[in-house]
C-alpha positions in Angstrom: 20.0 21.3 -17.1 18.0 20.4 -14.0 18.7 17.8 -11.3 17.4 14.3 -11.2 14.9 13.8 -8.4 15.2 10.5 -7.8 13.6 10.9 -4.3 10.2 11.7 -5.5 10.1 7.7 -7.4 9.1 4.8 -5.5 12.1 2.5 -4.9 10.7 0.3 -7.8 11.2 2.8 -10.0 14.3 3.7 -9.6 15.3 0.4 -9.6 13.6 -0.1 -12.8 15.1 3.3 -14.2 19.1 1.8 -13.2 18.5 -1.2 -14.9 16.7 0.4 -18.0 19.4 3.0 -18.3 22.5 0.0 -17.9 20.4 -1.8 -21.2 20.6 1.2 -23.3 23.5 1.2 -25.1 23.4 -1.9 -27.9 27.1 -3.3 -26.9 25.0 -3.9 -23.5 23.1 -6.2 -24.5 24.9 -8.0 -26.5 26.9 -8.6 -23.2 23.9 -9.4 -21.6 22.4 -11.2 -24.6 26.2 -13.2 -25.3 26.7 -13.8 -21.2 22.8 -15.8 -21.2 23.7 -17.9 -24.4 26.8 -19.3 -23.2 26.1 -19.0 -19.3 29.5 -18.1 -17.8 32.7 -16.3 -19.5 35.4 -14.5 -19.1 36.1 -11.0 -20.2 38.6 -12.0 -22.8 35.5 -14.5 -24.1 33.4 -11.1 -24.4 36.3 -9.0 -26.1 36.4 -11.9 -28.6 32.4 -11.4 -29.4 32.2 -7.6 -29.9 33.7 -5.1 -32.0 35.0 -3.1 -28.9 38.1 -2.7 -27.4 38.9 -4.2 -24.2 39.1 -1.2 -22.1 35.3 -0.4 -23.9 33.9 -4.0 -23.2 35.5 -3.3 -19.3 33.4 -0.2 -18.9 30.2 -1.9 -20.5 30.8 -4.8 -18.0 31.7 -2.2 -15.2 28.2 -0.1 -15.7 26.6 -3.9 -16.2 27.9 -4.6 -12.6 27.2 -1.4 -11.1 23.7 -2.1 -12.2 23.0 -5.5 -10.6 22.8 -6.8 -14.2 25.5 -8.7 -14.0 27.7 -10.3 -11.5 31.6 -10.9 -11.7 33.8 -13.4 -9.3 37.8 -13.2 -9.4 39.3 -16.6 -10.6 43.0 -16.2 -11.0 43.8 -13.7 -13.0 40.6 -13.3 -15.0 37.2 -12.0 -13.7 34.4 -14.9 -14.6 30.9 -12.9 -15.5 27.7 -14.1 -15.4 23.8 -12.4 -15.8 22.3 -12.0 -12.4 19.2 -13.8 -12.5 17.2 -12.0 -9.8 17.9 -8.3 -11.8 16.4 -9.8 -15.2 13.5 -11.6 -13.4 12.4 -7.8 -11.8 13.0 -6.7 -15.4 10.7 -9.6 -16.9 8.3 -8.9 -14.1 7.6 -5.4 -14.7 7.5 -5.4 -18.8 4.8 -8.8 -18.2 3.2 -6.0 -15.7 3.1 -3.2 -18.2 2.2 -5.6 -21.1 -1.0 -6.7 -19.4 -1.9 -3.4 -18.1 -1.6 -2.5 -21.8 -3.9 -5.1 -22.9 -6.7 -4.2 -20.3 -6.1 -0.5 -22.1 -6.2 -1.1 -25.7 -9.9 -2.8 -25.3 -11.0 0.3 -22.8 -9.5 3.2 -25.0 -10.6 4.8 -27.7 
């Protein structure tokens, strides 16, 4: 298996890449998809949601958080999660990007 060259990727893509790779597991976005609808939660609101475990929703929020996906602040004895705006705006930004460099394609191509 050979090594992941990160270094020869702009910095946008690699950013990109992160985010793309935290959204590929389906119990990952429905975290991402449960944490917009209601704005705010708790983990135990999440555990409640999904079919998972807790320890399995903890490592799907974990590799969310990791990610810049999401973002988690300590209140008492619970961790309150929420979506990070700025990490779903680049990921709306470059998938409006791609979509309009494939429309400029589809009318040049045969």
């Amino acid at each position: 298996m050979g090594a992941t060259k990160t270094e020869h990727f702009t910095d946008k893509q690699n950013e990109i890449a992160t985010l793309a790779k935290a959204l590929g597991h389906p119990a990952r976005v429905a975290i991402i998809e449960y944490l917009m609808k209601v704005n705010t939660c708790i983990c135990g609101d999440i555990v409640n949601e999904l079919p998972l475990a807790q320890p399995t929703v903890s490592q799907h929020l974990k590799e969310l958080k990791s990610a810049g996906l999401i973002k988690g602040s300590i209140e008492g004895n619970t961790i309150c999660y929420c979506v990070d705006l700025k990490a779903l705006k680049k990921i709306q930004n470059y998938f409006a990007k791609a979509s309009d460099k494939l429309e400029k394609i589809k009318s040049t191509c045969c």
